[in-house]
N, C-alpha and C positions, 0 to 999 in steps of 0.2 A: 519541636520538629524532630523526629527523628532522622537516624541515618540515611532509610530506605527511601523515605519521604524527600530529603535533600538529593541521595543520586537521582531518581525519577523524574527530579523538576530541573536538576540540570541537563541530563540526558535529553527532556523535551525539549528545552531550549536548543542544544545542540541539533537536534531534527530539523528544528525551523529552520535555524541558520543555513543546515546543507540543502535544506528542499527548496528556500529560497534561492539557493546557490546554482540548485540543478533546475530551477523554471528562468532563472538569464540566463545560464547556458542552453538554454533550447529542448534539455532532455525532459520538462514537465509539460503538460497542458496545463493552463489556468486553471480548469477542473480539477484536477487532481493536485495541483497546490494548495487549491481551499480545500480539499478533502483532507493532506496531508495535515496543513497545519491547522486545521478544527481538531484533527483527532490527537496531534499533542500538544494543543492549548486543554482539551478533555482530559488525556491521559494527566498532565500537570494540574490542572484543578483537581480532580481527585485525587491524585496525592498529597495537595498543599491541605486538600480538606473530605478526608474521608468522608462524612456526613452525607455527601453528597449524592454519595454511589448507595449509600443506606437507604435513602430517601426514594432515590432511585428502584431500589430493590423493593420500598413496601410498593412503590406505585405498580410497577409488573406482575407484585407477586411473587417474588424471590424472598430467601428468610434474611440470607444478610447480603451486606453491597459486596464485597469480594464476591462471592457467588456471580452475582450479576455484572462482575467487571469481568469474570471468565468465561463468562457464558455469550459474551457481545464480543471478546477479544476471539472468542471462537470463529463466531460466525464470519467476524472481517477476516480472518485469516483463510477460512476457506471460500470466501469469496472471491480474497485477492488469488492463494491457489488458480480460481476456475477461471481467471481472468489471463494468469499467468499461463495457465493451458491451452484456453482458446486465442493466445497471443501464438503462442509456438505453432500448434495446428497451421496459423496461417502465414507464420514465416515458412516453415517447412515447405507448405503447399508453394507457395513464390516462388523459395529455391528450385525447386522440380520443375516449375514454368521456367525458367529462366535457364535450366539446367537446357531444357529438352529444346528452348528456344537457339541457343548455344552452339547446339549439338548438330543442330538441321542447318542453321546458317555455316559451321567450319564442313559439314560436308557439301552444301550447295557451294561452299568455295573451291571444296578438292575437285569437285565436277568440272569446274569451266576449264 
């Protein structure tokens, strides 16, 4: 086993631990724990066994598995990105309701 291959499979373990951490604190949905920890039970198998992400690679059509492990880490990151955007969009939209809710009720107060 090499170096790279030992930080990766501990770093995934450390993932779990905190995402397990952050779904009894209340900051995960169940959904996104089993998302979280499938993707670094994944990430750590492919590092404990490269072959995996090869095998991977002929199935798709890619020439080698690196390839195919950057090519899927892409796509989750710009997903998570679009998720992470249209999270804000609608915090932002909230605050402005809530701002303008705010706003109308301290002056119906100055009025009486």
């Amino acid at each position: 086993m090499t170096v790279i291959q030992f930080l990766i499979i501990v770093f995934a373990l450390f993932a779990i631990t905190r995402t397990v951490l952050q779904f009894k604190r209340g900051a995960l949905s169940s959904l996104w724990l089993l998302f979280w920890i499938l993707f670094w039970l994944v990430a750590g198998v492919v590092a404990a066994l490269p072959q995996t992400a090869d095998a991977l690679a002929r199935l798709v059509g890619v020439g080698r598995g690196a390839d195919v492990v950057i090519y899927l880490s892409l796509v989750v990151i710009f997903y998570l990105i679009f998720r992470l955007y249209v999270k804000i969009e609608q915090v932002e939209s909230e605050i402005t309701r809530l701002v303008r809710k705010l706003s109308m009720d301290e002056l119906d107060h100055h009025k009486k």
